[in-house]
N, C-alpha and C positions, 0 to 999 in steps of 0.2 A: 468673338465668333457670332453671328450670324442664326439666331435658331429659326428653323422653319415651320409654318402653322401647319400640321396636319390635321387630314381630315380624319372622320372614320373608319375604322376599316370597312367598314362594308361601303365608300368612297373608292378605298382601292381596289385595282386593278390585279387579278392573279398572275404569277408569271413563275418559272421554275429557273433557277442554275444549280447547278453542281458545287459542291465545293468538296475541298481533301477533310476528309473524317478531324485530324489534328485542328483546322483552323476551326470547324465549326465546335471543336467542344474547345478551343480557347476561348471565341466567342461566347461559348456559354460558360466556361470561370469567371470573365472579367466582368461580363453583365451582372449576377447579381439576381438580384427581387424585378432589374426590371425587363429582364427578357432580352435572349441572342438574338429574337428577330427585328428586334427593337433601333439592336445597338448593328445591327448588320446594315439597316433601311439607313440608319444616321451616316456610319460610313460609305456605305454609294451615295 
């Protein structure tokens, strides 16, 4: 797989979605130390 170079966040751009209460506290079980919004940005 293919990893992508990210920038900073203060690089990024802010943007807002929604998601269902359930996937976003899966997302935060399976991440870990290294953060939901981390592993949210890798999946889109």
């Amino acid at each position: 797989m293919n990893t992508l170079k990210r920038g900073t966040t203060s690089e990024m751009q802010v943007t807002s979605i929604r998601l269902e209460p359930e996937l976003k506290e899966r997302f935060r079980e399976i991440s870990g130390e290294q953060g939901y919004q981390t592993l949210i940005r890798d999946a889109l």
